[in-house]
Phi, psi and omega in degrees: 000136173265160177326278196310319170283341145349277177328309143334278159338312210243340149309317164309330177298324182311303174323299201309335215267146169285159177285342171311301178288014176266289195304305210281292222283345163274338162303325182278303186308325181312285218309315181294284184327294192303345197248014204264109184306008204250303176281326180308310189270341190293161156258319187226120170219142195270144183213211178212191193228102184322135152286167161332299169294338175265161188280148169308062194272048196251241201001272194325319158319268161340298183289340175287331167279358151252011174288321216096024157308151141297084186230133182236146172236195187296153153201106179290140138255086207302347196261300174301347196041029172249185252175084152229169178271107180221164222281109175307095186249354199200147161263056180219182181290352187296332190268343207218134178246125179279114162310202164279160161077358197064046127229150189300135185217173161285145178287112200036085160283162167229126187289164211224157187252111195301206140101325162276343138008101164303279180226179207229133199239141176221144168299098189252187178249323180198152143245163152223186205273020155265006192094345171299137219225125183263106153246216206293318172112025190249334139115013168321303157291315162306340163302281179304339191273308146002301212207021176216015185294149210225161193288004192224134166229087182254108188293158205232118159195158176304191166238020154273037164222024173285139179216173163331289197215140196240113182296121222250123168251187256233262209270044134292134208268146169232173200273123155271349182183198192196133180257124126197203211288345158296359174137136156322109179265122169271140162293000000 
């Protein structure tokens, strides 16, 4: 089987889940992620802003940034084929602008020093419990993970996009571990 069909595949699972179940399984993953002593402890943690499809880490988010946490999501550069980390300061619409493709970025970010990073929460189309992480294909993340990776990197996905095996090439970044609503998978 190939990536694209991998993708394929697990999209579809996707299409199935209702929006009720999209909220209660991003609600049980915030609750596993709050209770992970790794998150418990970060100072800066890099996360995203959800696609349509992805899980919701927005509650969690909102409370890490009234702690007075450091929270960064992505912020592409679609001309560069690059990736930084800029600086969350608000979930709402004055602050954050939807891009190409619908994502969501911060409004005039200000970048954040990948080196300061705790932990790293990331979104895939599928994983598996080796840690292998299936995305979009565009290699962004990998890319960005390449050269700015912090010692805890956990992909975030429901669990039908959990699967046997995520076919892995030479420059795919892998998972220290894995969130979703049945519980944390360790590498």
């Amino acid at each position: 089987m190939t990536k694209s069909d991998q993708r394929n595949e697990i999209r579809h699972k996707l299409s199935l889940m209702t929006a009720v179940q999209r909220v209660e399984d991003s609600r049980a993953i915030c609750d596993h992620l709050s209770a992970l002593s790794s998150i418990e402890s970060a100072k800066t943690i890099f996360a995203y802003l959800p696609l349509k499809e992805e899980v919701d880490l927005c509650p969690l988010l909102t409370t890490w940034i009234n702690e007075g946490r450091t929270v960064c999501v992505p912020v592409v550069s679609w001309k560069d084929r690059t990736m930084r980390a800029g600086l969350l300061q608000a979930i709402n619409d004055a602050s954050i602008i939807e891009g190409l493709y619908g994502l969501r970025e911060p409004l005039n970010p200000q970048y954040v020093a990948t080196d300061s990073i705790d932990v790293m929460l990331v979104p895939g189309i599928g994983f598996d419990r080796a840690g292998s992480r299936l995305g979009r294909g565009s290699g962004y993340y990998d890319r960005f993970l390449e050269t700015a990776r912090s010692p805890i990197v956990i992909g975030i996905g429901f669990d039908n996009q959990i699967v046997k095996y995520i076919c892995k090439e030479k420059h795919d970044q892998s998972m220290t571990s894995v969130a979703t609503p049945s519980g944390i998978i360790k590498m």
